[in-house]
N, C-alpha and C positions, 0 to 999 in steps of 0.2 A: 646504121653507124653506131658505135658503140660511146658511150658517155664515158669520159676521163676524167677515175676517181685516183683523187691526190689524198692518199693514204698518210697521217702528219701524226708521227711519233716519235715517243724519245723527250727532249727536253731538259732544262735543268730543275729537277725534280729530286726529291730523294724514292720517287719510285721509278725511275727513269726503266731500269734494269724491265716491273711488272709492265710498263708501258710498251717495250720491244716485244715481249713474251703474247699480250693483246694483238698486238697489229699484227704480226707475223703468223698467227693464228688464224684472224679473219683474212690477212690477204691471202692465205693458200684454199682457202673457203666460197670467198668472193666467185658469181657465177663469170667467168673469163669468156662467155657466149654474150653478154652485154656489157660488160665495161673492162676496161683498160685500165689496169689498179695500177697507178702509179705511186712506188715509194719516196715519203718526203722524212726524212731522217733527221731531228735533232739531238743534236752533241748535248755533252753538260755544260758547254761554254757556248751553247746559244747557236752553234752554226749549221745550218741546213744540207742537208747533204740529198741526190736524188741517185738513183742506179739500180738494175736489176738486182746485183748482187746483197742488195740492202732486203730483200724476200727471204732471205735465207740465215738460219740463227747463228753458223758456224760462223759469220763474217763479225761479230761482235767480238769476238773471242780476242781478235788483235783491230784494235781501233787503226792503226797504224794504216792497215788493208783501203778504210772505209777513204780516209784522206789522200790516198797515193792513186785510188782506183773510180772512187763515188765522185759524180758532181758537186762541188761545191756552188751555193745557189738561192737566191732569193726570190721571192712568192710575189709579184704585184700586178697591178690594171696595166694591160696598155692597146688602148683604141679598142674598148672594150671585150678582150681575150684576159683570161688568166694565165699568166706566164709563168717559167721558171728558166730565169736566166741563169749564166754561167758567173760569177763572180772575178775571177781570173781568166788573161787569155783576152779573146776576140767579146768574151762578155757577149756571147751571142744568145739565142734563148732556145735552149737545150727539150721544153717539152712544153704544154699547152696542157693547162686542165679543165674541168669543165666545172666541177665539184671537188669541195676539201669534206675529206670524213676524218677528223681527230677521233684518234683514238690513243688518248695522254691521260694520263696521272698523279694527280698532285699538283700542289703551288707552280705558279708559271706555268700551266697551259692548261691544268683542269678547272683553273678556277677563276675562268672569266679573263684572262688575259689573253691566250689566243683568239678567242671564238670575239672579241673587241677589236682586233687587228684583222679576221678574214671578215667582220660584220664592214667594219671601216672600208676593207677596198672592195666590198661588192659583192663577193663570190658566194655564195650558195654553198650550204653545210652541214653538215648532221649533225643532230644532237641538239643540245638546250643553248638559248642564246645566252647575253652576259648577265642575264639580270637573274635567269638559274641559276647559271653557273658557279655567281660569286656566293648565294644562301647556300647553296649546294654543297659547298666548300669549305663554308666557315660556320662550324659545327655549332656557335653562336646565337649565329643568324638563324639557323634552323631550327632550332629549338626554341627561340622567341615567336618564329611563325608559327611555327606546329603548337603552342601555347596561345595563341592568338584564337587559332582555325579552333582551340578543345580538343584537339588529339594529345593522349595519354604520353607526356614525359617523365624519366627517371627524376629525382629531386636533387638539383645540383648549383652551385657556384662557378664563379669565374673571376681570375684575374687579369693582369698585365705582370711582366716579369719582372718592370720598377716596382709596380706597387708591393711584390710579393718580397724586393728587397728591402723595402720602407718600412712595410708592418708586418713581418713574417710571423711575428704572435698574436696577431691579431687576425690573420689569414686563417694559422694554425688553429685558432679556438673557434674561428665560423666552420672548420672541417670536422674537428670534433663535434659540434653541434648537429651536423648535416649525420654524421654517425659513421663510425669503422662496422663495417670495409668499404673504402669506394675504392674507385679507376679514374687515374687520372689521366689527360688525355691534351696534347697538343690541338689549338681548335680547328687549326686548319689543314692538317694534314689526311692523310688516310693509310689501305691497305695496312692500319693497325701499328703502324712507325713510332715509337715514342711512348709506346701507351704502356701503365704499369697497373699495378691492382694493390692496393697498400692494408695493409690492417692494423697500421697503429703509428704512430708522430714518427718516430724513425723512418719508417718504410713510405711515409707518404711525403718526410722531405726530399729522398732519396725521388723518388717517382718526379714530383715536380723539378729537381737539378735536371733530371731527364728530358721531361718534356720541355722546358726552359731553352735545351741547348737546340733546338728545334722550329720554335715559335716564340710569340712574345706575347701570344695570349692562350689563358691557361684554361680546362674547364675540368673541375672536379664533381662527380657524378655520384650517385650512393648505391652502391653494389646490389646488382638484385643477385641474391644469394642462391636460392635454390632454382638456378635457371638453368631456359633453353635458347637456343639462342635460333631464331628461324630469320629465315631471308623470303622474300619474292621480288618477282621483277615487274616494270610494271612496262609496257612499249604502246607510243602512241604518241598526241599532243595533249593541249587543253579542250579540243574540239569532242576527241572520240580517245580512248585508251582500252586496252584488256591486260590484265592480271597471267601471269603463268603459274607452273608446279610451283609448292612450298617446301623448301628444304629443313630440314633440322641440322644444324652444322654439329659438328662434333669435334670441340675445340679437345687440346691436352692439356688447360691450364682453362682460366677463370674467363677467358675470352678466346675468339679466334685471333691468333698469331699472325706475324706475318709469316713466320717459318709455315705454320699450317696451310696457309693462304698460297703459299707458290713457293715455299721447296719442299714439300710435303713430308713425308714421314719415313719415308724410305732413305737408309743414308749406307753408303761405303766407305770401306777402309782405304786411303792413299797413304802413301810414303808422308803427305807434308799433314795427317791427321784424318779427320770424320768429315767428310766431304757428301752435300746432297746428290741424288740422281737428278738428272733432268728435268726439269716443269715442264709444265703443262697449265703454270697458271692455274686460278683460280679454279678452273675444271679440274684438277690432281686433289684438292682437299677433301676429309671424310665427309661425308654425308648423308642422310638419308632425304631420299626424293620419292613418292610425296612424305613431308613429315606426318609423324602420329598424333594430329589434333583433331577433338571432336569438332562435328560439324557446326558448331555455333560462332566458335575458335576463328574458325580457318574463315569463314565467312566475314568476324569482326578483323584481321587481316588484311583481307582483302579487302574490305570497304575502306581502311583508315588509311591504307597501302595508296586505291585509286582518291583519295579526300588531299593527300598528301604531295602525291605530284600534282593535281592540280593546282594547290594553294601556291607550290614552286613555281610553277610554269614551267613544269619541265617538258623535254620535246624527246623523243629518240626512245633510247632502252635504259631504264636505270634501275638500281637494282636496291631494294628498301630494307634495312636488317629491323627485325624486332628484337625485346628482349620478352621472354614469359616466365612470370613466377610461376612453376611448377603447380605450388600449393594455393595461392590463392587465383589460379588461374585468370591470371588479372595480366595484359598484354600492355607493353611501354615502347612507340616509333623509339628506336634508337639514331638513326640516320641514312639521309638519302644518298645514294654514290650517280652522282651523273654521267661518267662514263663509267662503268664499272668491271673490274675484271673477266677477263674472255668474254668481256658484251654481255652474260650470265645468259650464254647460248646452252648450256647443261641444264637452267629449269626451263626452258622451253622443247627442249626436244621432249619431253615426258608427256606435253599435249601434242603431240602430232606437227611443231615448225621446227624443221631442221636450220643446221645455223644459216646456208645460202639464201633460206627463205629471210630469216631473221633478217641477216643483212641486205637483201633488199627492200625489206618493210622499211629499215632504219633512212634507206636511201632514199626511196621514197616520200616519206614522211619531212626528210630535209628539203627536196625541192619542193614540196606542198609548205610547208615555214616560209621557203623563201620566196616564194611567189605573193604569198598573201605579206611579205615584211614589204616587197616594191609597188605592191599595191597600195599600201597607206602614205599617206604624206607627208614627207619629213623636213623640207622646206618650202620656205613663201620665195614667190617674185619679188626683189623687193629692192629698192633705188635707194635707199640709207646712204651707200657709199658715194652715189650720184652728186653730193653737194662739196666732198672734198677738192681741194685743190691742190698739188704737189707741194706751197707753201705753207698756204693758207689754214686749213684744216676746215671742219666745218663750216658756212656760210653762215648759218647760225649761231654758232658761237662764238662772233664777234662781239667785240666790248666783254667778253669775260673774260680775258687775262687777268691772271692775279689774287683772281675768285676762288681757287681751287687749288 
């Protein structure tokens, strides 16, 4: 009998767009000889939608299609089946999952908000639970752990968007100190949304107005100047993990773009301007696989790469960027992405797992999470309520009206 996996992408994101481009990728990947990939589709206004037609990219193109034709549909327990019921209509329940595999992007689903709502009604899941998910996300949070663990961070500040309107020369003069050039950078976003490179008080108010319209907390970073910027992926739990190929990105500007990132570099002439070709997601951007690091390099990497999701707790496949001075060949964790574009199924094929293999390691490794999460004990037996009475209230709390 084949396992039904509820494919849950989309969302209201500002990477909603790289989040379709991901799922759509692994569902046509997925081995269809063990499981039954079922599409769970979120809108930017939060609504879920379920249908064949949601596998295929040309349906995006007119949202219109996805509401007229796709299940409208909500995800919940009942007599312990995961369901999806029909919303409108007879509200009847349209399909049965076994397992959810989010594969989302950004605020509102990558970052500890869904994987709280499928952890809440029971079901079994890929990927890092909520307490990854939310360090994973909030690029804050990450870098106070990885400064905890002794793994090598860039030198940086942070604000809130009040405080940056209360003392903005006083903000101003801790970024001078910290030193031109940094990047500034939205904390909780990703896929590179927001993010500017400043080299002097003009360009780095400018960068912060930016990231501002975005988040409400800010982090400013101090440029590693004569950099490389290398990525690895890391797939596993906190039990057992292994490391893949290491790429060298090959951004067109001071960092990798989102342009670079998933509409790559190829662009055509239309009637309404300069219009990208097609993605292919994160697997489209330049790269060299394996990057050209000496062997000492690549090894501290990889150590600080697996030191790193462990300290997370991360589960599944995530994909860890460094940055490297060139010159003093001296390596800085830049951050962990917990679902991370195209799954970073491109460094792993370079050691011998193709992406079906990938995805079902990831599958795997979610029903091993979730067996050992129902093994542990998360409530007591326990008669507390036993002594209320529908007036009364507690039995024990008599003679204390008045007290409180």
């Amino acid at each position: 009998m084949k396992i039904r996996v509820g494919v849950i992408f989309g969302g209201e994101s500002v990477e909603h767009e790289v989040s379709v481009i991901s799922a759509i990728q692994a569902m046509n990947k997925m081995d269809s000889e063990k499981y039954e990939i079922i599409p769970i589709y979120i809108t930017k206004n939060r609504e879920w939608y379920t249908g064949e037609m949601l596998k295929e990219i040309e349906t995006y193109s007119d949202p219109s299609l996805i509401k007229r034709y796709a299940k409208n549909v909500v995800l919940y327990e009942k007599d312990g089946r995961f369901v999806l019921q029909s919303k409108k209509g007879l509200k009847r329940i349209v399909k049965e999952i076994d397992l959810a595999f989010p594969i989302v992007h950004g605020t509102n689903v990558e970052d500890g908000v869904l994987q709280g709502y499928l952890q809440s009604i029971g079901i079994p899941f890929v990927g890092g639970d909520v307490y990854a998910c939310v360090v994973g996300q909030d690029k804050l949070f990450m870098k106070e752990i990885f400064e905890h663990e002794n793994l090598p961070v860039c030198k940086y500040l942070w604000f809130y968007d009040n405080e940056y309107d209360e003392k903005t020369d006083e903000i101003l003069a801790k970024i001078k100190k910290l030193g031109y050039p940094v990047i500034v950078k939205p904390a909780t976003l990703g896929s590179s949304v927001g993010i500017k490179t400043a080299y002097d008080e003009r360009e780095v108010s400018d960068a912060i107005d930016e990231a501002i319209r975005y988040d409400h907390k800010i982090i400013v970073e101090k440029l590693v100047e004569d950099l490389m910027e290398v990525n690895i992926s890391v797939l596993g739990n906190y039990e057992n993990a292994n490391v893949s190929a290491i790429e060298q990105v090959v951004p067109t500007k001071d960092f990798l773009t989102y342009e670079d990132k998933y509409l790559g570099s190829s662009k055509v002439k239309g009637k309404l301007g300069v219009k990208y070709k097609s993605s292919k997601g994160m697997a489209s951007a330049s790269r060299i696989v394996p990057a050209k690091l000496e062997k000492g390099l690549k090894e501290e990497i990889e150590d600080v790469a697996l030191r790193a999701f462990k300290a997370l707790g991360s589960s599944g496949v995530v994909r860890i960027d460094f940055l490297v001075d060139k010159k003093s060949n001296k390596i800085y964790i830049n951050e962990i992405n917990n679902i991370p574009g195209s799954l970073s199924f491109y460094l792993w094929e370079p050691i011998g797992k193709e992406y079906t293999e990938l995805l079902d390691d990831m599958i795997n490794i979610g029903i091993r999470d979730y067996k050992r999460r129902v093994s542990k004990t998360h409530s007591f037996e326990s008669n507390i309520l036993k002594g209320f009475t529908e007036l009364g209230g507690l039995k024990g709390m008599k003679g204390t009206k008045g007290k409180f």
